[in-house]
MOPAC internal coordinates of N, CA, C and O (Angstrom, degrees):
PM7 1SCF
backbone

  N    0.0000 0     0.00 0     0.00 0    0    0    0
  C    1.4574 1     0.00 0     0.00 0    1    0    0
  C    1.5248 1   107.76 1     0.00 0    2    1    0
  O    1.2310 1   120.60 1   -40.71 1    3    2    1
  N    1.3930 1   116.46 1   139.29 1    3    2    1
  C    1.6434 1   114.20 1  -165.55 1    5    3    2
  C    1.6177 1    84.16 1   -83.79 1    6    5    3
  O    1.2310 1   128.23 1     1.50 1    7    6    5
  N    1.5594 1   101.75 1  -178.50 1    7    6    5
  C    0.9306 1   112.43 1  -176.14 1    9    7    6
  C    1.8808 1   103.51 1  -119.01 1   10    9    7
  O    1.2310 1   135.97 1   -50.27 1   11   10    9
  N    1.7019 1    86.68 1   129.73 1   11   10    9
  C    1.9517 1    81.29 1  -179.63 1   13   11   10
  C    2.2374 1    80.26 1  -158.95 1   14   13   11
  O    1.2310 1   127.57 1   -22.23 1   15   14   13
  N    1.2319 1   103.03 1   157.77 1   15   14   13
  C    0.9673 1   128.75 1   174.83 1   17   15   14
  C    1.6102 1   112.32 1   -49.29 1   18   17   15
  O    1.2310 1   108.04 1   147.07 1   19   18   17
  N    1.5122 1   139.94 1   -32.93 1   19   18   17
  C    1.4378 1   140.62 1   176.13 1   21   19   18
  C    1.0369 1   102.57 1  -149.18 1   22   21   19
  O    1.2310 1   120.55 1   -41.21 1   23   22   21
  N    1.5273 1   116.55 1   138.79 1   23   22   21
  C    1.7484 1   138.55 1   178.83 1   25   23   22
  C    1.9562 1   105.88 1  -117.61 1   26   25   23
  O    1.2310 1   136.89 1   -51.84 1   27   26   25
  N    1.2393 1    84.90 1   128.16 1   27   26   25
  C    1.6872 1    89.39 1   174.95 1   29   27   26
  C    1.8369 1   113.80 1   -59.62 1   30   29   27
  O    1.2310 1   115.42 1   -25.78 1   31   30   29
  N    0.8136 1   126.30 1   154.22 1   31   30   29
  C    1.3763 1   118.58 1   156.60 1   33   31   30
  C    1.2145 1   130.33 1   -40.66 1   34   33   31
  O    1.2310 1   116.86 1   142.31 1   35   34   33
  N    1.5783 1   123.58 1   -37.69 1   35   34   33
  C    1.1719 1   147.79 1   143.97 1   37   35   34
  C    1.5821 1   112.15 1    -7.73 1   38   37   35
  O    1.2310 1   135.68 1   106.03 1   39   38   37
  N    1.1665 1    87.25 1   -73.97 1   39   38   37
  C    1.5440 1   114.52 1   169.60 1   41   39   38
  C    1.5998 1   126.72 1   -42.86 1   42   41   39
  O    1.2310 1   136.38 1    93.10 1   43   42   41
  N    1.1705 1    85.88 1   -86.90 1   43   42   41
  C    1.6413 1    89.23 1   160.54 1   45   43   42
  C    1.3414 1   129.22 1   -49.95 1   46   45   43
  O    1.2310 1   124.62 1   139.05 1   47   46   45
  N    1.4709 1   108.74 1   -40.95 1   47   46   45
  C    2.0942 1    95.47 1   169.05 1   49   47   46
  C    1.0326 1   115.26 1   -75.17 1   50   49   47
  O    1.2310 1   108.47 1   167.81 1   51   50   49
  N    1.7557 1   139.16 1   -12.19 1   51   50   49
  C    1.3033 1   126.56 1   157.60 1   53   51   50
  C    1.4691 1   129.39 1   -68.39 1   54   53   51
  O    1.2310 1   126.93 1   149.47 1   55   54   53
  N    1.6022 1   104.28 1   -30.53 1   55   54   53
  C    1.6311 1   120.27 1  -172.57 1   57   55   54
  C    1.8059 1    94.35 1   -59.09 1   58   57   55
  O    1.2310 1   125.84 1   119.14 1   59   58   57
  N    1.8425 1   106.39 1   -60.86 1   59   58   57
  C    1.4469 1    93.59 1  -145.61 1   61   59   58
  C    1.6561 1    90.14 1  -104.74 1   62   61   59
  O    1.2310 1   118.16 1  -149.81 1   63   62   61
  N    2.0209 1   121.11 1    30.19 1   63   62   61
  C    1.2919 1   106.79 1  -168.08 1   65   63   62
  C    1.5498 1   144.98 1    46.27 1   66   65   63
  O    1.2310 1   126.37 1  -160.46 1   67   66   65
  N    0.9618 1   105.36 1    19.54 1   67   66   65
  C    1.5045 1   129.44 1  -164.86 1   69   67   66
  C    1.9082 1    89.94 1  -101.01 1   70   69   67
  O    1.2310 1   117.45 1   -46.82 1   71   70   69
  N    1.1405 1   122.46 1   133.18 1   71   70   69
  C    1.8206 1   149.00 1   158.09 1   73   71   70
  C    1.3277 1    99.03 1   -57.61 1   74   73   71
  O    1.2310 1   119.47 1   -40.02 1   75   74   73
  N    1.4385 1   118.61 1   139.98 1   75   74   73
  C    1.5209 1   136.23 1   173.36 1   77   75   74
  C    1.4315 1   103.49 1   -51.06 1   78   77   75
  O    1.2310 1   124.27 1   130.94 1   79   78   77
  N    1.5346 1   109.41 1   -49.06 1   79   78   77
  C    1.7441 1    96.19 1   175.44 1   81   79   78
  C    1.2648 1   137.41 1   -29.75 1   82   81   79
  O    1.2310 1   137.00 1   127.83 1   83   82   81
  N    1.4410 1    84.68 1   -52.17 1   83   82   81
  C    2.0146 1   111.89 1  -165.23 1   85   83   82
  C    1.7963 1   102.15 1   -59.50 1   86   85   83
  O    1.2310 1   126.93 1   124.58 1   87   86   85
  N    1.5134 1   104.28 1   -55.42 1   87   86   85
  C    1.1328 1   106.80 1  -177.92 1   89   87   86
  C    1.5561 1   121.15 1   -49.87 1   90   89   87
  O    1.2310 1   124.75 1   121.61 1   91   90   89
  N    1.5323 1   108.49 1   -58.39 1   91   90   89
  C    1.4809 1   107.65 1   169.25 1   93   91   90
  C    1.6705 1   126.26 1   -53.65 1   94   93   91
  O    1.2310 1   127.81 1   153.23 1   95   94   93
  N    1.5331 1   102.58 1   -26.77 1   95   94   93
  C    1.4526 1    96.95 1  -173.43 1   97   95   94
  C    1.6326 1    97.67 1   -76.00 1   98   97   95
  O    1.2310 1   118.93 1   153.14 1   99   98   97
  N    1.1568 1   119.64 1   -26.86 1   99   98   97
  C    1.4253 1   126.73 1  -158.11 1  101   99   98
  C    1.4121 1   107.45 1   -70.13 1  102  101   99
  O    1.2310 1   122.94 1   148.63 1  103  102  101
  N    1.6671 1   111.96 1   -31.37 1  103  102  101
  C    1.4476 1   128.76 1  -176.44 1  105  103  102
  C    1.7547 1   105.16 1   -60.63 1  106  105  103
  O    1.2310 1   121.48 1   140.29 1  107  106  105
  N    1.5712 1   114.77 1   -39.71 1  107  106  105
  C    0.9522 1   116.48 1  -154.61 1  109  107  106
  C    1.4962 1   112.94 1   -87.66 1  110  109  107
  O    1.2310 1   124.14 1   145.27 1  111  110  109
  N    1.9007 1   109.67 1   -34.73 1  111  110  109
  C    1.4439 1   122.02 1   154.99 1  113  111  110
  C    1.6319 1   123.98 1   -38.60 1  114  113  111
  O    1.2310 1   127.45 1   121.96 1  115  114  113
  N    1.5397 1   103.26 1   -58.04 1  115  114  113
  C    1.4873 1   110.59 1  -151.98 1  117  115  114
  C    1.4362 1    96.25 1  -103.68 1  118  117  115
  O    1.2310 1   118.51 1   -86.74 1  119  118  117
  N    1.3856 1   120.45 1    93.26 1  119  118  117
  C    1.9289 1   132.32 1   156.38 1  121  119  118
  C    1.0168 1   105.78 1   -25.19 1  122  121  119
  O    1.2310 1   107.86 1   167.67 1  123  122  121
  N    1.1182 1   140.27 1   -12.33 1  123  122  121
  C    1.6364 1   138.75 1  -172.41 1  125  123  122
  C    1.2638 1   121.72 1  -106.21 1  126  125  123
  O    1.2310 1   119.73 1   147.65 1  127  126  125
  N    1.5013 1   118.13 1   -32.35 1  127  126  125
  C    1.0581 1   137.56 1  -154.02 1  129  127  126
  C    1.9130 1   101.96 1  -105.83 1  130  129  127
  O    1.2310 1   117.70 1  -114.84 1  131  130  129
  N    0.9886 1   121.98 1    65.16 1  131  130  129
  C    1.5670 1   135.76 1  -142.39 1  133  131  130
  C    1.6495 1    82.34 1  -111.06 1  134  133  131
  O    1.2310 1   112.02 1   -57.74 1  135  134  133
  N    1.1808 1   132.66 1   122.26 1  135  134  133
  C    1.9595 1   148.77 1   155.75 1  137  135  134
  C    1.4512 1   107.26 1   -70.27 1  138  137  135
  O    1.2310 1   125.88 1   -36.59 1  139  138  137
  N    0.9509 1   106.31 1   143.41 1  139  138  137
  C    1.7217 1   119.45 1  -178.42 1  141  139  138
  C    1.7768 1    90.32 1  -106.04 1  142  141  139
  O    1.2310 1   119.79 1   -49.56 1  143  142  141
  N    1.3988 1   118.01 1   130.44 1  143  142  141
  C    1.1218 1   126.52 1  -169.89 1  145  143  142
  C    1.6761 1   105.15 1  -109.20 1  146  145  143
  O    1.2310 1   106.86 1   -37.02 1  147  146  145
  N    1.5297 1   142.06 1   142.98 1  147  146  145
  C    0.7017 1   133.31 1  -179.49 1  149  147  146
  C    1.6087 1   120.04 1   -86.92 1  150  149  147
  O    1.2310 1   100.80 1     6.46 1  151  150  149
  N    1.1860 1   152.49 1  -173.54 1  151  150  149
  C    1.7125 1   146.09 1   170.59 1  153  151  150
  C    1.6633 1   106.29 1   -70.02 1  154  153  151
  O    1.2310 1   121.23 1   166.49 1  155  154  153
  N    1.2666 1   115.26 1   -13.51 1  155  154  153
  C    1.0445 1    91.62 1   152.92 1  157  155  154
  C    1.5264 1   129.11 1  -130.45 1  158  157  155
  O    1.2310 1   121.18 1  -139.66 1  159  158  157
  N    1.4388 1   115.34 1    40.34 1  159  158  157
  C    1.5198 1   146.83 1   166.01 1  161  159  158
  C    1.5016 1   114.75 1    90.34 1  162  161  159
  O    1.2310 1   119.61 1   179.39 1  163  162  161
  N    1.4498 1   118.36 1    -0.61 1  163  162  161
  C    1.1169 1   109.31 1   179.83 1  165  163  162
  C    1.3188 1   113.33 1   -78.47 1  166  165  163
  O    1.2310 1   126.66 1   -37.90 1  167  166  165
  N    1.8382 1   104.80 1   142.10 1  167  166  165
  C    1.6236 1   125.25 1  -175.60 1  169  167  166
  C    1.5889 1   118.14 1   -56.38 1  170  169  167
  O    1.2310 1   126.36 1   -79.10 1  171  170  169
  N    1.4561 1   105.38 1   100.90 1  171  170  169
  C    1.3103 1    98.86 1   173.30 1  173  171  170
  C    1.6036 1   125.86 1  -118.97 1  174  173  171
  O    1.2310 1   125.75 1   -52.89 1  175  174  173
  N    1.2906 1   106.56 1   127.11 1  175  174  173
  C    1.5951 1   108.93 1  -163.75 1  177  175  174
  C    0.9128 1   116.46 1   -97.20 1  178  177  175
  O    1.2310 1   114.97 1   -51.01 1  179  178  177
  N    1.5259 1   127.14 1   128.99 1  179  178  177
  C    1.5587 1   140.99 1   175.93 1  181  179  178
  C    1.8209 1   106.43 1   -78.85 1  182  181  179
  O    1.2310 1   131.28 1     2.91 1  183  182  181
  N    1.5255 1    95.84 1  -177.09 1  183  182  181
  C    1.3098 1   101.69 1  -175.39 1  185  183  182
  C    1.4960 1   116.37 1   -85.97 1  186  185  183
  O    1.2310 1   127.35 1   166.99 1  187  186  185
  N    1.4661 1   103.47 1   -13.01 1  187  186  185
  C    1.5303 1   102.99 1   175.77 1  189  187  186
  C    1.5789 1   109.51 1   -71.58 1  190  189  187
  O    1.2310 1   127.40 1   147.92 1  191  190  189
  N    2.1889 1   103.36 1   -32.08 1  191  190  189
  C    1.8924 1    93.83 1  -161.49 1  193  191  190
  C    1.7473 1    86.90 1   -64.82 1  194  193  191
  O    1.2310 1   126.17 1   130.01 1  195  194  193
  N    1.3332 1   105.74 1   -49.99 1  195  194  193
  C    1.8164 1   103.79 1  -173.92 1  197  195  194
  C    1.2850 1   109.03 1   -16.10 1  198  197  195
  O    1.2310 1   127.00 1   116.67 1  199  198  197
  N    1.5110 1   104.15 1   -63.33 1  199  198  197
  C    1.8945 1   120.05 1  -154.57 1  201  199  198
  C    1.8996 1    93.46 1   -64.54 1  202  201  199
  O    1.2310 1   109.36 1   150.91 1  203  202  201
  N    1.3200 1   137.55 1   -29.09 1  203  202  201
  C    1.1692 1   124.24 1  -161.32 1  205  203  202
  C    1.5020 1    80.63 1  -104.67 1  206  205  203
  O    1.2310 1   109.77 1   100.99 1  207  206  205
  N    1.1729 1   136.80 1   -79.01 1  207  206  205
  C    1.5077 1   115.19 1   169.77 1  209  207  206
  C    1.7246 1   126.97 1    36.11 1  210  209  207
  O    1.2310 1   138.52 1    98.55 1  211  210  209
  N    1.4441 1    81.71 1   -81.45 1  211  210  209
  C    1.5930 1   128.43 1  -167.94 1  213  211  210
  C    1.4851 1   113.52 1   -49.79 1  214  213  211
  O    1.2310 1   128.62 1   129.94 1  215  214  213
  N    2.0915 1   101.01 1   -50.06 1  215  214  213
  C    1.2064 1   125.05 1   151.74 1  217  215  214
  C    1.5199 1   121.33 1   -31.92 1  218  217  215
  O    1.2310 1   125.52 1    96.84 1  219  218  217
  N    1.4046 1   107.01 1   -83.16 1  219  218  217
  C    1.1051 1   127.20 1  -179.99 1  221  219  218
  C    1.6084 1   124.36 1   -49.79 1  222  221  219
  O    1.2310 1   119.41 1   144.86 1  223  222  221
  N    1.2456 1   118.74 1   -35.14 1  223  222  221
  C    1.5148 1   127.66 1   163.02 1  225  223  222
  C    1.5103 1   106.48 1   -65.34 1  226  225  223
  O    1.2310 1   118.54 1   123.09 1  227  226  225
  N    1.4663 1   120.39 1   -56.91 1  227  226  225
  C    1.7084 1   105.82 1   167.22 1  229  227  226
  C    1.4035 1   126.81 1   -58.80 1  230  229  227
  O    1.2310 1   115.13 1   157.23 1  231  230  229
  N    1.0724 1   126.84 1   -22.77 1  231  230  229
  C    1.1737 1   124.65 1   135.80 1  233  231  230
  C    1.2372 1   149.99 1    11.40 1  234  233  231
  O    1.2310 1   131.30 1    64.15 1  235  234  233
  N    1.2873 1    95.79 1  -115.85 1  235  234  233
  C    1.8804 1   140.99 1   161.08 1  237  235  234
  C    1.3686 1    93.44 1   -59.61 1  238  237  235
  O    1.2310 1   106.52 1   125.84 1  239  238  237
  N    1.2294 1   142.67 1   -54.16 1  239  238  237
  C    2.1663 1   132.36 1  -147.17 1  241  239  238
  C    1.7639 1    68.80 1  -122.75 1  242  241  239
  O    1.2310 1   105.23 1    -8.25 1  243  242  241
  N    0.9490 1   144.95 1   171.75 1  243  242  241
  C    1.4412 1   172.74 1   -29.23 1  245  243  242
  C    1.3781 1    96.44 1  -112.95 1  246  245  243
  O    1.2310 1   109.04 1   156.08 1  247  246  245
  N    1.5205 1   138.13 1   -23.92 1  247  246  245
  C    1.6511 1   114.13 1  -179.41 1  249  247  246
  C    1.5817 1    93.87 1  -106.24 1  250  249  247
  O    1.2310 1   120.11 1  -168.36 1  251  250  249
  N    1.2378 1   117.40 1    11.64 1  251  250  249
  C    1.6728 1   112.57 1   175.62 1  253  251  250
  C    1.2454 1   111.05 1    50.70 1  254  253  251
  O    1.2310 1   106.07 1  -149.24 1  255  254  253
  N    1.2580 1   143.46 1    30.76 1  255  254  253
  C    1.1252 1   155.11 1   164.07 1  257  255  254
  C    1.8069 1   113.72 1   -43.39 1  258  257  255
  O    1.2310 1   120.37 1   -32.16 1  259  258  257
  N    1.2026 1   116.90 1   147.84 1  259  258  257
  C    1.1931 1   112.91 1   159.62 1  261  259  258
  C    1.9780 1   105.43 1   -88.73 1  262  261  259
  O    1.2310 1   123.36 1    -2.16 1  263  262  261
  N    1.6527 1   111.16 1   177.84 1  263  262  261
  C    1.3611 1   105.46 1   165.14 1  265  263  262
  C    1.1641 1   118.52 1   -84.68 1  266  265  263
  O    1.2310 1   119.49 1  -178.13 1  267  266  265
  N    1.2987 1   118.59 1     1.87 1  267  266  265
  C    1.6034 1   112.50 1   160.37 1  269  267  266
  C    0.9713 1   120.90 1   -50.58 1  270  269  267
  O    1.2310 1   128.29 1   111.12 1  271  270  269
  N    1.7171 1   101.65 1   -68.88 1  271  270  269
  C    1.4202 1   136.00 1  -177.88 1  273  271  270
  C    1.0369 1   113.46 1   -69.63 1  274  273  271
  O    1.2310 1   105.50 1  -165.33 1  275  274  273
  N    1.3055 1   144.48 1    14.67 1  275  274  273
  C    1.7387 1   162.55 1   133.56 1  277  275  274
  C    1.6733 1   106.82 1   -54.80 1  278  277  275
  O    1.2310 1   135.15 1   106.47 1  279  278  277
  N    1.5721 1    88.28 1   -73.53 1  279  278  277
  C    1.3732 1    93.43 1  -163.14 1  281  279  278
  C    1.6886 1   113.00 1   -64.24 1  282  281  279
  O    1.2310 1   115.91 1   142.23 1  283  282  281
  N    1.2222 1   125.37 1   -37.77 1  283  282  281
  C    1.8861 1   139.16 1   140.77 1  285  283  282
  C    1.9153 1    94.40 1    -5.93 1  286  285  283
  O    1.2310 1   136.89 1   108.86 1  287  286  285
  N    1.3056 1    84.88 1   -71.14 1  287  286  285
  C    1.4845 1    91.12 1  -156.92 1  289  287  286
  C    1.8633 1   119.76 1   -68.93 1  290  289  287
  O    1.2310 1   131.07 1   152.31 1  291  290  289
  N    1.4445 1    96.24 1   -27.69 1  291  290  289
  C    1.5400 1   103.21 1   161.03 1  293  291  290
  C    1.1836 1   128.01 1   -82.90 1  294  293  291
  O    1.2310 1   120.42 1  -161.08 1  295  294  293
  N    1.6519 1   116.81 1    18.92 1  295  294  293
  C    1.3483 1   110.46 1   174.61 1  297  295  294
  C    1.5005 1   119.19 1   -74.90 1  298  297  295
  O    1.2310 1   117.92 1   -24.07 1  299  298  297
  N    0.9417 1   121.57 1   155.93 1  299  298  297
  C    1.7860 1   121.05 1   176.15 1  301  299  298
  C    0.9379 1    99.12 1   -72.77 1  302  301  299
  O    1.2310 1   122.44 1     7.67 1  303  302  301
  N    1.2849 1   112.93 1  -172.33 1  303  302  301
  C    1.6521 1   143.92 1   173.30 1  305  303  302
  C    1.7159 1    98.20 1   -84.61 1  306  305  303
  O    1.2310 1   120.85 1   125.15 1  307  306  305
  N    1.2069 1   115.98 1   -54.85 1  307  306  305
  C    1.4744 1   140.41 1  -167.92 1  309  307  306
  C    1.2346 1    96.85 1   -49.71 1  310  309  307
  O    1.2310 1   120.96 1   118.99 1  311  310  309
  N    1.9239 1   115.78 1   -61.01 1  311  310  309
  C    1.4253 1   119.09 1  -137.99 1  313  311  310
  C    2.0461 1    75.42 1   -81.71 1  314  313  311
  O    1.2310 1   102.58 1   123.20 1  315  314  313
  N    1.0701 1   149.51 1   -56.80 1  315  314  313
  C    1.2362 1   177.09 1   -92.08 1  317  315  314
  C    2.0766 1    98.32 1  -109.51 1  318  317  315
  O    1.2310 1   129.93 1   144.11 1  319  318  317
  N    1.7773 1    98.45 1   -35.89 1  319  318  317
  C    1.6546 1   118.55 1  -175.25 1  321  319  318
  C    1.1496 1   118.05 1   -78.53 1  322  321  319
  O    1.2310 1   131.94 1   147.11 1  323  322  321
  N    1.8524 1    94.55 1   -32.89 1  323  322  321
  C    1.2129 1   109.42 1  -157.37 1  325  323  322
  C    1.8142 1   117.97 1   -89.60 1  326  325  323
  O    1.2310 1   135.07 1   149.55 1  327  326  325
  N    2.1607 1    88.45 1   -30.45 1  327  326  325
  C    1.3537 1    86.78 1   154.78 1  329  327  326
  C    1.3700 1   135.16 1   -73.74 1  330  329  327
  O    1.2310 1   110.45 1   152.98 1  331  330  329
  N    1.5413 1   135.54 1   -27.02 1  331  330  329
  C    1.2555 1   140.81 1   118.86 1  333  331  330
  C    1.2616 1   131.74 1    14.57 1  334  333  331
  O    1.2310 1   123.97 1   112.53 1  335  334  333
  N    1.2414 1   109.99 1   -67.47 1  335  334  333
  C    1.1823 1   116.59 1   168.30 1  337  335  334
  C    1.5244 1   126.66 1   -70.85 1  338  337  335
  O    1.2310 1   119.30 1   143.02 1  339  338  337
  N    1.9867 1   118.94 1   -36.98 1  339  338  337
  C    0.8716 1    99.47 1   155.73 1  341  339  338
  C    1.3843 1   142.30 1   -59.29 1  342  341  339
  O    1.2310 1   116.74 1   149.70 1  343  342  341
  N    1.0924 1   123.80 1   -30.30 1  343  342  341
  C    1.6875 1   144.39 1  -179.05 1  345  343  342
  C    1.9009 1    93.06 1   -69.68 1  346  345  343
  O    1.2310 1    99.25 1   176.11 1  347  346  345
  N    0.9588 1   154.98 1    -3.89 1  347  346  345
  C    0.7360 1   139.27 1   173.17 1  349  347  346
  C    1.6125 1   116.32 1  -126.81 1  350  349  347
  O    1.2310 1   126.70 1  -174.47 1  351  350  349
  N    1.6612 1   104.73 1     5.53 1  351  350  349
  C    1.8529 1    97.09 1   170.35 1  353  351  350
  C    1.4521 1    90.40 1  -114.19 1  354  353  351
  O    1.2310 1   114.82 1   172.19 1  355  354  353
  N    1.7334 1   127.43 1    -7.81 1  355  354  353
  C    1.7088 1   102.25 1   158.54 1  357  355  354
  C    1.3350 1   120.96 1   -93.69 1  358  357  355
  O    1.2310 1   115.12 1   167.32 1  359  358  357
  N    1.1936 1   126.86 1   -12.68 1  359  358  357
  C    1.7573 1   133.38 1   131.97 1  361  359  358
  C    1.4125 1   103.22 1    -7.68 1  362  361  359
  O    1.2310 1   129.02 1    94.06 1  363  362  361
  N    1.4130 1   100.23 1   -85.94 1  363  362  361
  C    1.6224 1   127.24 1  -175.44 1  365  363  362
  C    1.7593 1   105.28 1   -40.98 1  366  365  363
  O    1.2310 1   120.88 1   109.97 1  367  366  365
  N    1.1513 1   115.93 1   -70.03 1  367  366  365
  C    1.4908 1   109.45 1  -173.61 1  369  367  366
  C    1.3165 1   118.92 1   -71.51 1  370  369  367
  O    1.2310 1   116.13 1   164.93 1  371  370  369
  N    1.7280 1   124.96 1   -15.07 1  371  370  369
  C    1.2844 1   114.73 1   166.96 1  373  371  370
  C    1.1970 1   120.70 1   -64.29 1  374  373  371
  O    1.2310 1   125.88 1   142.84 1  375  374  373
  N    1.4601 1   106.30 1   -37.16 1  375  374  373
  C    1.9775 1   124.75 1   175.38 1  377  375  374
  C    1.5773 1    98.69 1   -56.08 1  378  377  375
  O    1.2310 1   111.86 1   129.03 1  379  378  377
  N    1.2654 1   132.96 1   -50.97 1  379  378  377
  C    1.4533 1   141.26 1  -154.06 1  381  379  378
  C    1.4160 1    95.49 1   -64.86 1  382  381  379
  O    1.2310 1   118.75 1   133.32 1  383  382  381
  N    1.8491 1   119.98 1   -46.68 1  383  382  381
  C    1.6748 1   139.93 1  -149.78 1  385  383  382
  C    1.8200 1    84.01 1   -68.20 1  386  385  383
  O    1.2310 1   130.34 1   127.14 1  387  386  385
  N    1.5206 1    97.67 1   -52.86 1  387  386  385
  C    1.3643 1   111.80 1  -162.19 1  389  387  386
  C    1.6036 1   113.64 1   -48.26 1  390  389  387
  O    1.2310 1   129.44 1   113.88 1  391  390  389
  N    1.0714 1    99.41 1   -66.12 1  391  390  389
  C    2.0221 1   118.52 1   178.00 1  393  391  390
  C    1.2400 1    95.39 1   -48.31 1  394  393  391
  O    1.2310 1   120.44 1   148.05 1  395  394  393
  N    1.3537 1   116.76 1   -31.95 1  395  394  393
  C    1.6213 1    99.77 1  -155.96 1  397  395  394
  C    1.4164 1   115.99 1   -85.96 1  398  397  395
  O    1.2310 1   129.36 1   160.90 1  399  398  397
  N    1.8388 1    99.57 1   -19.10 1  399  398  397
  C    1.5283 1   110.37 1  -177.08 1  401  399  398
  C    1.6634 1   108.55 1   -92.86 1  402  401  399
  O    1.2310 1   123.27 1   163.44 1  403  402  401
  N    1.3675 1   111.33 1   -16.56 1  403  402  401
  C    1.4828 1   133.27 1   161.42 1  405  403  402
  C    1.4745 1   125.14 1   -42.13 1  406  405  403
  O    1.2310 1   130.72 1   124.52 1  407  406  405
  N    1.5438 1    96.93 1   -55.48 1  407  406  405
  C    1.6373 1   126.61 1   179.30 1  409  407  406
  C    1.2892 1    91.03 1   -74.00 1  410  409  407
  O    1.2310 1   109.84 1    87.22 1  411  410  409
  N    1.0351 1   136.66 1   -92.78 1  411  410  409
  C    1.6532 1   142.79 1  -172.20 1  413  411  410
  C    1.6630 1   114.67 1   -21.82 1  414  413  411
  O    1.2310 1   113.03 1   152.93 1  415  414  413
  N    1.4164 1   130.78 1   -27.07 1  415  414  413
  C    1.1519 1   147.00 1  -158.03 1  417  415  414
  C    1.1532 1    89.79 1  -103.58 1  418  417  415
  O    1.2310 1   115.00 1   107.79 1  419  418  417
  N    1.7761 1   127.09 1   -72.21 1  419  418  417
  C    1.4060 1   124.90 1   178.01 1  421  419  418
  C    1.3519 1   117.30 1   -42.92 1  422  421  419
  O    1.2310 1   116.40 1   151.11 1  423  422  421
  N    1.0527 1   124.44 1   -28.89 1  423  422  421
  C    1.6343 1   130.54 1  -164.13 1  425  423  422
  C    1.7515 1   124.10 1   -97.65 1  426  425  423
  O    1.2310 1   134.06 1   176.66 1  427  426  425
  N    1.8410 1    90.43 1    -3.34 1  427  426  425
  C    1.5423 1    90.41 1   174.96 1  429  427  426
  C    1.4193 1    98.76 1  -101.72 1  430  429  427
  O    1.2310 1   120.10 1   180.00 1  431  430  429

C-alpha cells in the first residue's frame, strides 16, 4: 500500500481483505478505532486507523481472538489506571457512607 495521508475503504478492504461490513461494524466495536469522514461522509482512513487495524486483524485471524477478547487486549495502560482509579474512589466513598452511618448510630 503506497503511502499517502487517507485510504478509501476500498483500499483498506483489499489491503487487509476484510468486507465493507466488517470494517464498519469494527468502527462501532473498537472506541479507538474512530474513521475520519470526509464533507461528504465518505470513510477515510489515516495511518493511525491502519496501525490499529493491523492490531485488530492479528487479533481476530492469527490469535483467534474473539472481539471481546480484542478489545481486552487493546486496552491501554492509561484506560486500565483509570479504571483503577475508579474502583478505588467508590471503595473510598462506600467506606466514607459507612463511618458516616457508624458515627450517626454511635452518637444517638
Amino acid at each position: 500500500m503506497e503511502e499517502k495521508l487517507y485510504y478509501s475503504i476500498k483500499e483498506v478492504s483489499e489491503k487487509f481483505n476484510i468486507p465493507y461490513s466488517t470494517l464498519r461494524y469494527w468502527e462501532e466495536e473498537f472506541p479507538k478505532f474512530r474513521i475520519h469522514r470526509n464533507q461528504r461522509g465518505v470513510r477515510m482512513y489515516n495511518k493511525s486507523n491502519i496501525e490499529m487495524l493491523e492490531k485488530i486483524v492479528y487479533l481476530t485471524r492469527e490469535r483467534k481472538m474473539t472481539i471481546e477478547g480484542a478489545k481486552l487486549a487493546l486496552r491501554t495502560k492509561e484506560d486500565m489506571e483509570e479504571d483503577s482509579l475508579a474502583t478505588i474512589k467508590n471503595s473510598l466513598l462506600e467506606a466514607k457512607e459507612f463511618l458516616t452511618e457508624l458515627k450517626a448510630k454511635l452518637t444517638e
